[in-house]
Structures are given as C-alpha cells and as structure tokens.
C-alpha positions as CSV (number, residue, x, y, z in Angstrom):
1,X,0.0,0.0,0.0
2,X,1.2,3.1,-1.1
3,X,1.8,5.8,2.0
4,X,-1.2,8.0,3.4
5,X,-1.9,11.3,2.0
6,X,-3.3,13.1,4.3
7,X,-5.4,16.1,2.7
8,X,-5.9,17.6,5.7
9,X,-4.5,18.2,9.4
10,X,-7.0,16.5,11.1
11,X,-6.3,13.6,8.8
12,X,-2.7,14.0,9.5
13,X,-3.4,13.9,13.2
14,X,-5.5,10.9,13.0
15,X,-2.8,9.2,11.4
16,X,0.1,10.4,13.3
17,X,-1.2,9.3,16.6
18,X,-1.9,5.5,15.0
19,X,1.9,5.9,14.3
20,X,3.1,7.0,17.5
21,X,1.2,3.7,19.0
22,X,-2.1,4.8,20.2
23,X,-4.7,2.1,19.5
24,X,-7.9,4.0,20.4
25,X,-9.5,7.3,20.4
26,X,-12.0,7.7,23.2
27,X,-14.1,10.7,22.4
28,X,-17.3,13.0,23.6
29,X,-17.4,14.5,20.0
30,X,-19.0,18.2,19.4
31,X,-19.4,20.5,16.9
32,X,-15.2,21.1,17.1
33,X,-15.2,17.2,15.4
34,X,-16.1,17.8,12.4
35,X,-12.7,17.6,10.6
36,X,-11.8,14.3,12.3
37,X,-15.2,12.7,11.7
38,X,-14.8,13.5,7.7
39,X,-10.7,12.6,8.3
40,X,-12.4,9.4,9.9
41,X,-14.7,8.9,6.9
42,X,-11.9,9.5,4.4
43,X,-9.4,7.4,5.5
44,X,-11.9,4.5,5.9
45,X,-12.3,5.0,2.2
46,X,-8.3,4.6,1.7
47,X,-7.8,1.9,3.8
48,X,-5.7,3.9,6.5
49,X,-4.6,2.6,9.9
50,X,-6.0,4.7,12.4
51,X,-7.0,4.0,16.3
52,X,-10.1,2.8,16.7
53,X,-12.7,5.3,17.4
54,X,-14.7,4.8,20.7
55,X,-17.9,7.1,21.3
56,X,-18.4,7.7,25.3
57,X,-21.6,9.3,25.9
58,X,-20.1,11.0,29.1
59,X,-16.6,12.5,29.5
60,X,-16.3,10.5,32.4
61,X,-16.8,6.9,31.0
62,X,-14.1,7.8,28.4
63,X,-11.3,9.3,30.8
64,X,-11.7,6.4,32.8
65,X,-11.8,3.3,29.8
66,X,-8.6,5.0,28.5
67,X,-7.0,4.8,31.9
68,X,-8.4,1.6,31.9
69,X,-7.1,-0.1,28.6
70,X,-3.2,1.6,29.2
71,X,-2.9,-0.1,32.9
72,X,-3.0,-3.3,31.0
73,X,-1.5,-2.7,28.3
74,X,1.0,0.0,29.6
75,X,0.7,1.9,26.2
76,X,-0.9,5.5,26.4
77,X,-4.3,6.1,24.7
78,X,-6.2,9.3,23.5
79,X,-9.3,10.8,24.8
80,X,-10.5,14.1,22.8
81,X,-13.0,16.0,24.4
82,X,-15.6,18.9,23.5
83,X,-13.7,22.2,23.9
84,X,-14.2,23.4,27.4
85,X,-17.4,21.9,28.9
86,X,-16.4,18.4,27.9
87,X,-12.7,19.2,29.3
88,X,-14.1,20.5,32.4
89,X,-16.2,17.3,32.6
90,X,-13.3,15.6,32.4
91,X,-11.0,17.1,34.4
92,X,-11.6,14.6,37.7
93,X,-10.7,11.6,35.5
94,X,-7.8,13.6,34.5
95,X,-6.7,14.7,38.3
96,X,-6.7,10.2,39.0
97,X,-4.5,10.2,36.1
98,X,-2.3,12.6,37.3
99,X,-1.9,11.6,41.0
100,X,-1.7,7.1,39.6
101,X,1.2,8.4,37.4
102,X,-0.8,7.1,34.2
103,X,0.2,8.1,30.5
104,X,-2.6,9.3,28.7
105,X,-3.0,12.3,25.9
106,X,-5.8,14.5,26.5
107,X,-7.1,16.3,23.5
108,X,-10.0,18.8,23.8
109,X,-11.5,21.4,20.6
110,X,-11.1,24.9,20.7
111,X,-13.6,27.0,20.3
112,X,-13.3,28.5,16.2
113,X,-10.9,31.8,17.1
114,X,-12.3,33.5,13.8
115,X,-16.2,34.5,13.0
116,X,-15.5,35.0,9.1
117,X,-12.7,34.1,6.2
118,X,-11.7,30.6,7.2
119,X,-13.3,27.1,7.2
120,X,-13.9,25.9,10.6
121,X,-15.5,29.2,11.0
122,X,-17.8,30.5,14.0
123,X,-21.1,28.9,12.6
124,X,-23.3,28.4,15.8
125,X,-24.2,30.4,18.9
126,X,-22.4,28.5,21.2
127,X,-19.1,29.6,19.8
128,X,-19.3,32.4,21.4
129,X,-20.3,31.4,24.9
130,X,-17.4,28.6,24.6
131,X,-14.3,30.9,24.1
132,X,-11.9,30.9,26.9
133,X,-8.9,33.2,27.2
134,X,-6.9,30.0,28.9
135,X,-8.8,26.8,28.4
136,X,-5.9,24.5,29.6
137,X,-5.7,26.6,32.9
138,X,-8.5,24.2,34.0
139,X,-5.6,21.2,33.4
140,X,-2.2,22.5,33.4
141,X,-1.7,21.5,37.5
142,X,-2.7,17.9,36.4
143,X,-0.5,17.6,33.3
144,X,3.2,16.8,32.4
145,X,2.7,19.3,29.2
146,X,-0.1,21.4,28.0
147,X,0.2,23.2,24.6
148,X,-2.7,25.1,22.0
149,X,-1.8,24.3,18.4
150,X,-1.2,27.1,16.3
151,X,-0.6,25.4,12.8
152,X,-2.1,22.4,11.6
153,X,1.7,21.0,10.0
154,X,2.6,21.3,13.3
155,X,0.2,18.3,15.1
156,X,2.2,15.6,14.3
157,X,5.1,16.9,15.9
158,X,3.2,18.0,19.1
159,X,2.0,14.7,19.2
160,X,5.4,13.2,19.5
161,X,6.9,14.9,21.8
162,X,3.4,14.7,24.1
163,X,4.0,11.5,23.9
164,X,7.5,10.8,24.4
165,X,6.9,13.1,27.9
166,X,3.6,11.2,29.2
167,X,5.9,8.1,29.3
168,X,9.0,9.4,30.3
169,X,9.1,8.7,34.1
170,X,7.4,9.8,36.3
171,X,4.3,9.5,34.2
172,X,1.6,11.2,33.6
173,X,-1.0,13.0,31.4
174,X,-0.3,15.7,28.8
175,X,-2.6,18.1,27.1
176,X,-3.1,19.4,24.1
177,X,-5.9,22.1,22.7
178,X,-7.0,22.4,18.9
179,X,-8.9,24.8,17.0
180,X,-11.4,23.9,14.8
181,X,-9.8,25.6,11.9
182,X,-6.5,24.3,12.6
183,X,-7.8,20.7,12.1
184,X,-9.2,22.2,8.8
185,X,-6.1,23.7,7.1
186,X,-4.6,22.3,4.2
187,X,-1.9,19.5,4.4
188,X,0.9,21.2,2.9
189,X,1.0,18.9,-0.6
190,X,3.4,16.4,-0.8
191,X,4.3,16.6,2.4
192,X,4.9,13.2,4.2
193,X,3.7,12.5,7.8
194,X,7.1,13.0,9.6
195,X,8.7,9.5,11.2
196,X,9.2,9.5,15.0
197,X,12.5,10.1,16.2
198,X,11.4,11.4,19.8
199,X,11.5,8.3,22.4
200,X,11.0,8.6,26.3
201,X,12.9,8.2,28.6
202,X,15.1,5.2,29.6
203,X,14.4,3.7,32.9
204,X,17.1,4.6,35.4
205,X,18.6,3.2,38.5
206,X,20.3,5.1,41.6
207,X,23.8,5.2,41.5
208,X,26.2,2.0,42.4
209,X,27.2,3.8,46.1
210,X,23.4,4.9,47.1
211,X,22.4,0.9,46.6
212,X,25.5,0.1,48.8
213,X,24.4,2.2,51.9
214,X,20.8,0.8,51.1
215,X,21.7,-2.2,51.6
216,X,23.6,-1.8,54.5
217,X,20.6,-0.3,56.3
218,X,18.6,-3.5,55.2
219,X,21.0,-6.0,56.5
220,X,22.1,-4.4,59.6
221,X,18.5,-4.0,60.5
222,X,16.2,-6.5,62.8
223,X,13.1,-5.6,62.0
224,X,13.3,-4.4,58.5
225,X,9.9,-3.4,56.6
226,X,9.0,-2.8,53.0
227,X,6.1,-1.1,51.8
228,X,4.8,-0.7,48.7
229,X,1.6,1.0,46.9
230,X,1.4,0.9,42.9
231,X,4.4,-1.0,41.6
232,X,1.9,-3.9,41.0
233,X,1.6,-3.6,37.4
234,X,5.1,-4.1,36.6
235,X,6.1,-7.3,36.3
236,X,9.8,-7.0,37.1
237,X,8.9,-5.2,40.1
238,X,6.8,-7.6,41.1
239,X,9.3,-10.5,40.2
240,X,12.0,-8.5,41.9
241,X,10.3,-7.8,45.0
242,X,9.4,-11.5,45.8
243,X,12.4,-12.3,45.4
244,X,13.9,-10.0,47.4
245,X,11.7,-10.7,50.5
246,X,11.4,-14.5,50.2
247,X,15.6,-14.6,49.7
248,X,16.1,-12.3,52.9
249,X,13.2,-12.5,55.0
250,X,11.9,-9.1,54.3
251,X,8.1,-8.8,55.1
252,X,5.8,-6.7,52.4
253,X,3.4,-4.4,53.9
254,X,1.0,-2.5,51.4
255,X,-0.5,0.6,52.9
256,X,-3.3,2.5,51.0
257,X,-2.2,0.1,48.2
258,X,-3.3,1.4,44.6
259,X,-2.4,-1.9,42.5
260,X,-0.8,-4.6,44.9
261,X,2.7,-5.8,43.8
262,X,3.5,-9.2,45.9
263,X,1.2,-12.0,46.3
264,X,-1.6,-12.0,49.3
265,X,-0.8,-15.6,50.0
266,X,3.2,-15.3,49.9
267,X,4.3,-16.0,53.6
268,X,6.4,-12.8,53.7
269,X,3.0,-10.4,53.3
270,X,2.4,-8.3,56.1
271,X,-0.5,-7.2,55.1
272,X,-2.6,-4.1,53.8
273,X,-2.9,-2.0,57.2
274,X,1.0,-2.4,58.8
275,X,0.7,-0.3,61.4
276,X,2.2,-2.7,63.9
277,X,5.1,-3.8,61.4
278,X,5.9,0.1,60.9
279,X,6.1,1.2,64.5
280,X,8.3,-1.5,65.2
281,X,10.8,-1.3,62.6
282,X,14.2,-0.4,62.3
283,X,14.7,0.2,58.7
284,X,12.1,0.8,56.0
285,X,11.8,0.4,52.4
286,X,9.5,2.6,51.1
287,X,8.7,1.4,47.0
288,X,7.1,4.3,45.1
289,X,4.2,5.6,47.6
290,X,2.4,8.8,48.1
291,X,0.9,7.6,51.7
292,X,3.8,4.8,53.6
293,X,1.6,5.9,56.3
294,X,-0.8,7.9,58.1
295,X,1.5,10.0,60.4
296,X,-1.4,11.2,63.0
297,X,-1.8,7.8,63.6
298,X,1.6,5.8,63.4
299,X,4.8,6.8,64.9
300,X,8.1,5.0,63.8
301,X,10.6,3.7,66.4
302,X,13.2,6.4,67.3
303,X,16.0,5.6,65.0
304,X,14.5,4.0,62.6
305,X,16.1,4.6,58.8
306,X,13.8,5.0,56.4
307,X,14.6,4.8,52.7
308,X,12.3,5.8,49.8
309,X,12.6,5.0,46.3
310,X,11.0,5.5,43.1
311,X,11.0,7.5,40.3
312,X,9.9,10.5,42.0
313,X,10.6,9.1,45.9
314,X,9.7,12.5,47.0
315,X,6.8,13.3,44.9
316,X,8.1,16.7,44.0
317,X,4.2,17.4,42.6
318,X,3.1,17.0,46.2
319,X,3.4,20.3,47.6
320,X,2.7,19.0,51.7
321,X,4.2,15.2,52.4
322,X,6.8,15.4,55.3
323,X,8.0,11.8,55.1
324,X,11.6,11.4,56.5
325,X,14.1,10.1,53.8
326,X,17.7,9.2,55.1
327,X,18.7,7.7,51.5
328,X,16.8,8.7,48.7
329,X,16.3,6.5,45.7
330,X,15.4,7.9,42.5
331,X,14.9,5.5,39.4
332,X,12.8,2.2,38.0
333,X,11.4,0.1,41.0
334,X,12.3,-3.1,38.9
335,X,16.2,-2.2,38.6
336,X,16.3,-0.7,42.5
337,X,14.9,-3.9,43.5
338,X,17.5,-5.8,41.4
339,X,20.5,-3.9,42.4
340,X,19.5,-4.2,46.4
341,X,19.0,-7.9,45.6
342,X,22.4,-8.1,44.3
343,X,24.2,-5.8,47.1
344,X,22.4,-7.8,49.6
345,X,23.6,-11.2,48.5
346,X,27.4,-9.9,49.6
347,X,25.8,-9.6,52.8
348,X,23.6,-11.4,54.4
349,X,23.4,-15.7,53.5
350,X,20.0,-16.6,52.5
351,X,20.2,-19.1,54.7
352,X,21.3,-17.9,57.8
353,X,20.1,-17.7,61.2
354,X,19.2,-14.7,61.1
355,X,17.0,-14.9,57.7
356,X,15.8,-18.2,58.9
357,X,14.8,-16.8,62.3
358,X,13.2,-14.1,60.3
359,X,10.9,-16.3,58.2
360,X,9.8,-18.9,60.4
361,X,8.2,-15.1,62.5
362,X,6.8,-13.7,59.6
363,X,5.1,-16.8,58.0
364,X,3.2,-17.6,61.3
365,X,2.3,-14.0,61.8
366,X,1.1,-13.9,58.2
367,X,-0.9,-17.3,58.8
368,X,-2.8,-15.5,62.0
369,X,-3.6,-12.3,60.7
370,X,-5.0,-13.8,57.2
371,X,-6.8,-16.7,59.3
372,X,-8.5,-14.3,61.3
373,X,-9.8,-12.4,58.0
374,X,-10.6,-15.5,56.6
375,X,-13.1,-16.4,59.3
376,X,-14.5,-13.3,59.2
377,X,-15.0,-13.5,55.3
378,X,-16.2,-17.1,55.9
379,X,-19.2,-16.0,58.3
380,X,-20.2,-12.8,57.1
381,X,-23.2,-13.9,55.3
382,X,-26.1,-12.5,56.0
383,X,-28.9,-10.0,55.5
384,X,-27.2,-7.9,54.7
385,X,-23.8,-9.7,53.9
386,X,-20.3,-8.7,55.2
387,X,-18.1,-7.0,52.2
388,X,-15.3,-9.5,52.9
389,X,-17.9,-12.0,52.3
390,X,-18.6,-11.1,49.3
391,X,-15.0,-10.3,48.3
392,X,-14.4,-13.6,48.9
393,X,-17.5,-14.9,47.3
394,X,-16.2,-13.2,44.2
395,X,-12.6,-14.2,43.9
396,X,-13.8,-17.9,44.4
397,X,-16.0,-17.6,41.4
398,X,-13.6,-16.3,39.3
399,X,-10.6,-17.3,40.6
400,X,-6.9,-16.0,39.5
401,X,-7.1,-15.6,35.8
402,X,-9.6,-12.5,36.2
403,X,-8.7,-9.2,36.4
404,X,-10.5,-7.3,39.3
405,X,-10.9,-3.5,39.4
406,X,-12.5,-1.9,42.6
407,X,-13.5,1.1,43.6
408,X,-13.8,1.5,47.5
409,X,-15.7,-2.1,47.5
410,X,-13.0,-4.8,47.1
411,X,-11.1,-5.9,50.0
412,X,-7.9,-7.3,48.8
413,X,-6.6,-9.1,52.1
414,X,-8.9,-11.7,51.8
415,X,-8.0,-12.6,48.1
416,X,-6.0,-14.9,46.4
417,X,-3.8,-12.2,44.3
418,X,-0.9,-14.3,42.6
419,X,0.5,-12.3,39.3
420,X,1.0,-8.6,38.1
421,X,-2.1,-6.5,37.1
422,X,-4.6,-8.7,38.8
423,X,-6.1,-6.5,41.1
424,X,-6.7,-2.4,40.0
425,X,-7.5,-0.2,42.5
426,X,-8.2,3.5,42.5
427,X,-5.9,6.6,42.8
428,X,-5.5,8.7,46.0
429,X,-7.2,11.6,44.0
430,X,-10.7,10.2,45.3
431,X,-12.2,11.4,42.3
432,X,-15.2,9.0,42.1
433,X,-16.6,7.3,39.0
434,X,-13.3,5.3,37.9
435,X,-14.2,1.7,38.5
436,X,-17.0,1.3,36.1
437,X,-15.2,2.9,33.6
438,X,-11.8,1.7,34.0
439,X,-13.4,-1.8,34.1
440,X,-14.9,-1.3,30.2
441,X,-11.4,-0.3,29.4
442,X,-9.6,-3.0,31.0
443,X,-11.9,-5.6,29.5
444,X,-11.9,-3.7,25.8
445,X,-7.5,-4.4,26.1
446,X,-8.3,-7.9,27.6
447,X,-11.2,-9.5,25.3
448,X,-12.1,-12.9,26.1
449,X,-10.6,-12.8,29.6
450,X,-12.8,-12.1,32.8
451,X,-13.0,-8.8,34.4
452,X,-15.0,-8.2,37.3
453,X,-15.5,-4.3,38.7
454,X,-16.5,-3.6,42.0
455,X,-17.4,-0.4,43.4
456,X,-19.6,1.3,46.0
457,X,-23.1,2.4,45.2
458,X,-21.9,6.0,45.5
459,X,-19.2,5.5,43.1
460,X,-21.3,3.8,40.6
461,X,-23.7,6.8,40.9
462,X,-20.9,9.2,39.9
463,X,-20.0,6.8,36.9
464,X,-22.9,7.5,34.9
465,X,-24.3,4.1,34.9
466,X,-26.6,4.7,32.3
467,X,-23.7,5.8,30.1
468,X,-21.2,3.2,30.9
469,X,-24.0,0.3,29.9
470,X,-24.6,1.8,26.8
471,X,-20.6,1.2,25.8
472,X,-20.7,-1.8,27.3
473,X,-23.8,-2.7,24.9
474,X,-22.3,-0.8,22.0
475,X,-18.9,-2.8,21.8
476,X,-19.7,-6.0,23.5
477,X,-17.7,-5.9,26.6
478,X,-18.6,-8.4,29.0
479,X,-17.9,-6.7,32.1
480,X,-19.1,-7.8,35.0
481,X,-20.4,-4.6,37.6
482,X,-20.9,-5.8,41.2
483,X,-22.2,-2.8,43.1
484,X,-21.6,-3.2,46.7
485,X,-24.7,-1.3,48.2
486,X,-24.4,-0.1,51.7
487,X,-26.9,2.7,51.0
488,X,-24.3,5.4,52.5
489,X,-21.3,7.5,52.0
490,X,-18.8,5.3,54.0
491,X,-15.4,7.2,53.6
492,X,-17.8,10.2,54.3
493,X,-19.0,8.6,57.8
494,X,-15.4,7.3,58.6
495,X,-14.1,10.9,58.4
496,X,-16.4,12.0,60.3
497,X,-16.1,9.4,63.3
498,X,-12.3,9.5,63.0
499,X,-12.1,13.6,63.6
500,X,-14.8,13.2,66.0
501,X,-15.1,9.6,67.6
502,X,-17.3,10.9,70.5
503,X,-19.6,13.7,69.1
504,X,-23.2,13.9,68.1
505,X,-22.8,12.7,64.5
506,X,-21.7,9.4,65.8
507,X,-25.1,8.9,68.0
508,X,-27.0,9.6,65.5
509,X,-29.7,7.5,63.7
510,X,-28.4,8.6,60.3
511,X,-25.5,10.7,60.8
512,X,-26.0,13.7,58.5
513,X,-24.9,14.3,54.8
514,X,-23.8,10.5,54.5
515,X,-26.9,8.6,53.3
516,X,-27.8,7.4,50.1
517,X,-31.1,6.0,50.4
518,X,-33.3,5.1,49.0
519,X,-31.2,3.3,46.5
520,X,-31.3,3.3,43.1
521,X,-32.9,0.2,40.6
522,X,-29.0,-0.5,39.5
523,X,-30.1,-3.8,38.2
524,X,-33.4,-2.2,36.5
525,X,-30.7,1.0,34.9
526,X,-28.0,-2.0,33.8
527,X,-31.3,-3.8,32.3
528,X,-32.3,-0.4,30.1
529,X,-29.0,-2.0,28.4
530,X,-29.9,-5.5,28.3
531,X,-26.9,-6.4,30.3
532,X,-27.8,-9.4,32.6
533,X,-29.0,-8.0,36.1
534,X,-29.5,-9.1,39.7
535,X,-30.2,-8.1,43.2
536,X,-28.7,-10.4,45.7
537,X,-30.1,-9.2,49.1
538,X,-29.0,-12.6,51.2
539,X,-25.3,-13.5,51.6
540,X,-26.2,-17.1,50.7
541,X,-27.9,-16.7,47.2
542,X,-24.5,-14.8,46.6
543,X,-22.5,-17.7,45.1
544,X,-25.5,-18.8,42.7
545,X,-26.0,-15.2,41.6
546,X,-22.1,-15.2,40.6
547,X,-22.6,-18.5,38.8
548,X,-25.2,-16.9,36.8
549,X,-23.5,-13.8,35.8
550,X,-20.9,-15.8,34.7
551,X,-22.7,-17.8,32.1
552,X,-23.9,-14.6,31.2
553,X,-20.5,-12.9,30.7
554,X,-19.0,-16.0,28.7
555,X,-22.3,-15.8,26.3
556,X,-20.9,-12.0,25.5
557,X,-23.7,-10.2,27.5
558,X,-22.7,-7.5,30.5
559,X,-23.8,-8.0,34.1
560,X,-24.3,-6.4,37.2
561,X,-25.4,-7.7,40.3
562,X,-26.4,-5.4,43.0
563,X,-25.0,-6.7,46.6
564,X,-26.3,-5.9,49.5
565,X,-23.8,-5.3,52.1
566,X,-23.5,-4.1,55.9
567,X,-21.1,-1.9,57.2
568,X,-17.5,-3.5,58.5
C-alpha cells in the first residue's frame, strides 16, 4: 500500500497518533469534530490505519476506559473531548490520572478563534459562549505538558513529543488544545507524515554507592519493613520484590495500596494495614508511595532509617508530604529492587540464622492475621452480607485468571492475588466514578478474559451508569459490575467518626450528609442495556448469583449484580 496522503491536518493527526502507537480514540465528540469525523470517513475510504474510534456518551466513561485499557496494556491512549465543557467534565478523571502516574494524551476542541474568512469558521451560537482566554488553565496543574496548536503542520510533531513526555518517568497525562480551523487547514501537498524520532525516557537506577548504603541499612536491621503502593503492574517489580523478601526474610506491607505488587498468599506479606510492622521497625523500604503511612496515627521507632525509592521518591508534585528520607532512591522500582537484591547477597546468607529466624516469625504472623480475616469472610453472610464476604465470594468464582478493578468495594486481604495486574484499584485523587469505567477499558484491552468491577453504590452513581452500559452494549464488553450497596457514603462517615469519635454525629440514627437512600434500581438501569442483572439481598444466594453472571458474561452479554452489604 502506497503511503497516506493526508489532505488535511486532522487527517494528518489521525494518522500520526496511530503511528506513534495509540490504538484508540475515546471521544465526547461536538461540533469542534467535524474535521476528524470526515478525516475518519476518508481514510476509511483509503484503507488507512488509524485507532479505533470509541464514542463515550459521558466524559467521564471515556477518561476512565482509557485509563483503563493503558494499565493493562502500559501503552498511552487518546481521549479528545468537546472544547471546554467536555474538558471540564473531564478534568476529575484527569486529576486520577495525574496523582496514579498514568500516561494518557488528553485532546479537547477549541472553540473556532475567527467569525468570518476561514473554514472551521464561527457557525453556531455556542461559539461564542465557549471561548476561553486560557482553556488549559482548567488542566495545566494535572498535566506533564499542555500546549494550543497554532498550525495544523505542526500536530504531528506536538503529538510526539506529548507523547515521548507522558511516558517518560514519572508519568503522567499531557494536554493538548486544537482549534477547529487548525484541524481544517490544508496539508501542505506532498508533504509526508514526519517518522518519529522522539522516544521517552530510559528507565534509570540510583547510583552504584546509594544501593550500597541501602543495603547496608537492610542487612544491619532487625526488624526491616517494605512497603509498597502501585508498583503492581510491573512485572519485574513484582518478580523483583518476591524475590527479594522470600531470599532475605523481608516482610511486604501495602498501605493505601493502589495496585498490589506481591502476592496475598506469599508468607512474607504483612498485610494491607501495617501499622504494627511500621512502629516497630528499624529500617524501611518505602517502593514508590504517596501515603507509607498515616502519620497522625503511626509513629516510627526512634532511629529507625527509612529509605524511599522510586521515580519521584519525593513526589516533587506533592506540595505537603513530610516523610523522613535518610537515602533517597530515585529510578525504575524493577532495577532498585535488582540492584538491592544483588548488594544484599554480599551480605547477608539466605540461609542464615538470622534470615531463617526471620521467616519462620513472619510466616506464622502472616498465617494469623489472614486466618482471622478468613473467618470473618467465611461468616459474614447474612442479610445484609459482610463486604469480605462477598469479596471472597467473588474471587472464588472467578478465581486467579480474572482481572479485578475496585473502587472502595473490594477488599484485597482476603484474596488470592498471585500475578502482576490482577487486582486495580483507584488513585489517591478520590475522584469518584473510575471503576466502572476503567473496568470497560480493562476488559476492551483484555477481550475474552474475565474482568470483574466492584465499586460502591456511590461511586457507581458518579460513573454515569446509564452511560457506561450503553458502551458496554455498544462494543460487546462483558464486564461484570458488582455494586456493593451499603446505601451510604462510607469514607464520608469514617471521616467523620475518625475527627470526631465521641460527638453527636456518631449517635446519630443517620449521621447527617452521609446517606444514600433510597437506592437506586441498579439492576433495572444496567437492564435499560440489556446487560444481565441481579439483586442479591442474602449472603447465601450470593455464590449462585455469581454463577449466573458468569454464564452470562462468557455468552458475551454484560452483568451487574447489585449486593447488598453491611457496614464493616
């Protein structure tokens, strides 16, 4: 086939981002479009590559499926939305994107800068109420890179180098505005798309010395701790780090965890709320996280040497985190994990005393704490059921080769996680509406595999349901939704009992601002879609229910069960 011949820039840019490896284009289209819906038209006609596009009839379903489809696939994907009402719509989606560190290129219209002499012209009312004097003001904090296009030769070169800085590390979103009449100008003629010379960044590792004194603090310690938060996804760091603790006997704790990275069942876990582990240590590892710990209520042992590292270990984009550091680590998790594996080996014998000593503690520790979560997992059925119930309910029906996604619903202690990318979890952002979303996308980059979402009832409220079923309708994705219902704004009660754990809020009936009833029909809105719906009310009609989405999910249809569940 001969090469494309763009005729326009909008063509140009369609085909330059299919060049520079984006596979889809998630877009809330408006009246700025209209160049890249006849560029889409067009090319179809030619037999151009281009990503595939994906109509999201809310700005939030099409933030999150694009977050979605690059945590499994690790590539960066495209979401365009309408000039600035769509890019205020999705600006939350963009602020989880910022704070996970996840590549994505944000594209929003412009509204047409000229009312006469050009096409792309002013030609409806709105484009006058839709001008801005700094549209990407309502981004730039959240982005990497922000830039308005001033030439339409120019968007395949902007494109580039967006991408090359989303996934350059740390990563992270970039923006980029354009006009309406810059996607309509001309292709200069005869003018060849431009090849891309412009690669991130290579991952890099601390220097030869800093993994020396690391080391050092980890095998001079007694009661060394490692905790991690979102390294999960990476399968060398997740290789690394197992065999880092199970070689020296260093437990894993994963506080606030985003996406776990070391298996739930490995004897060396120390579980997802180590506040014990980190009061008592001497030496700490801390692997790439915003949160290590909650610092009003954990204080670390007096001389304890605390070592964080990442590719930003001080989150430079946080403007209030007071961590200590003694030895900072800046570069890939994967290689710092390899290196300290390396250093450590001159060391400390993997089989002595010590280590040994160290092991035969952790594992029984491990074996109490997860036995005790187990039982309560294993009798919290009921009307309503426990959420560690029906956790566990959950991963037994679909076992390790799905892919779960959970938004404030899932808790993972009481799973089986085994491999990289099995279990998603949201940002520290707390924008609301990701799970549903990120789910579709996750199950678009993963067809034929399971992938179960679970999220609160509030959070499924502020996914615009009745948009997210239509996708999953429109293209076939057989995600299963499994609302866990509590019929109240739990994070917003728990803030409120843990600032005041005495006051009137806390005797109250229905403490204010927190309830959510009466609930929804979820099952009636995911049946508007002719997904395959439930309401399981009984813990015991739970496993059945799961059965019977599950047939429905391997036939191709989407399902949603709506669980009823108590508070913990």
């Amino acid at each position: 086939m001969t090469a494309p011949a763009p005729r326009t820039a909008a063509e140009a840019f369609l085909l330059s981002m299919k060049q520079s490896g984006i596979d889809y284009f998630f877009a809330n289209p408006g009246t700025d479009f209209a160049p890249i819906i006849e560029g889409y038209a067009y090319g179809a006609t030619q037999g151009w590559e281009m990503p595939e596009p994906i109509v999201c009839p809310h700005e939030t379903v099409a933030m999150g499926m694009a977050y979605g489809v690059t945590l499994v696939t690790g590539k960066p994907q495209a979401v365009m939305l309408h000039t600035n009402v769509g890019l205020a719509n999705g600006v939350m989606g963009l602020l989880n994107a910022s704070s996970d560190q996840v590549p994505m290129l944000v594209l929003s219209g412009r509204t047409p800068i000229v009312e006469n002499g050009r096409d792309g012209r002013r030609d409806a009312g709105i484009h006058w109420g839709q001008e801005m004097r700094d549209q990407a003001a309502m981004v730039r904090e959240a982005c990497k890179w922000d830039y308005d296009a001033r030439f339409g030769d120019q968007i395949p070169s902007l494109i580039e180098r967006s991408l090359a800085i989303a996934e350059s590390a740390p990563q992270g979103p970039v923006y980029l505005a354009l006009a309406r009449e810059i996607l309509g100008e001309a292709w200069p003629e005869g003018t060849p798309l431009p090849s891309r010379r412009m690669a991130p960044a290579a991952p890099s590792r601390p220097s030869a010395d800093a993994i020396e004194q690391a080391a050092d603090i980890l095998a001079n310690a007694e009661r060394p701790l490692i905790v991690a938060q979102r390294a999960g996804t990476d399968p060398r760091a997740w290789n690394a780090l197992v065999h880092l603790a199970e070689t020296f006997g260093l437990p894993v704790g994963e506080h606030w965890t985003i996406r776990p990275g070391f298996p739930t069942t490995h004897p060396m876990h120390a579980g997802f709320t180590p506040s014990a582990a980190l009061a008592e240590a001497d030496a700490l590892l801390v692997l790439d996280s915003l949160v290590p710990w909650i610092p009003a209520h954990t204080e670390l042992a007096d001389g304890c040497k605390v070592i964080q590292a990442g590719e930003d270990p001080l989150k430079s984009k946080t403007p209030v985190r007071g961590y200590p550091s003694d030895l900072t680590l800046a570069g890939n998790v994967g290689l710092i994990l390899e290196d300290l594996a390396a250093a450590l080996a001159d060391r400390i014998a993997s089989n002595s005393a010590k280590v040994v000593a160290r092991k035969e503690k952790l594992a029984a520790a491990h074996a109490k704490a997860r036995g005790a979560l187990m039982a309560i997992a294993r009798d919290g059925s009921g009307d309503a059921m426990h959420p560690l119930y029906a956790t566990r309910c959950i991963n037994d029906a679909f076992g390790a080769d799905a892919t779960y996604v959970s938004e404030l619903a899932m808790n993972p202690a009481v799973m089986d996680l085994e491999r990289p990318g099995q279990y998603l979890s949201h940002a520290l952002s707390g924008g609301l509406g990701w799970g549903v979303p990120a789910g579709l996308g996750v199950q678009l980059a993963k067809p034929g595999e399971a992938v179960v979402a679970c999220v609160g009832d509030g959070s499924h409220m502020f996914a615009n349901p009745v948009a997210a079923h239509q996708v999953a309708e429109a293209l076939g994705l057989p995600l299963l939704i499994c609302v866990f219902n509590n019929g109240i704004w739990n994070a917003v009660r728990r803030a409120a009992l843990n600032m005041y754990p005495d006051g009137d809020a806390s005797k109250a009936n229905v403490m204010p601002l927190t309830s959510l009833r009466p609930s929804p029909d979820f099952a009636g809105i995911a049946r508007a879609s002719r997904a395959h719906a439930e309401q399981v009310l009984h813990g015991q009609d739970l496993p059945a229910a799961l059965e019977r989405a599950k047939a429905a999910m391997k036939s191709g249809q989407p399902a949603l069960l709506d669980i009823a569940v108590r508070l913990p």
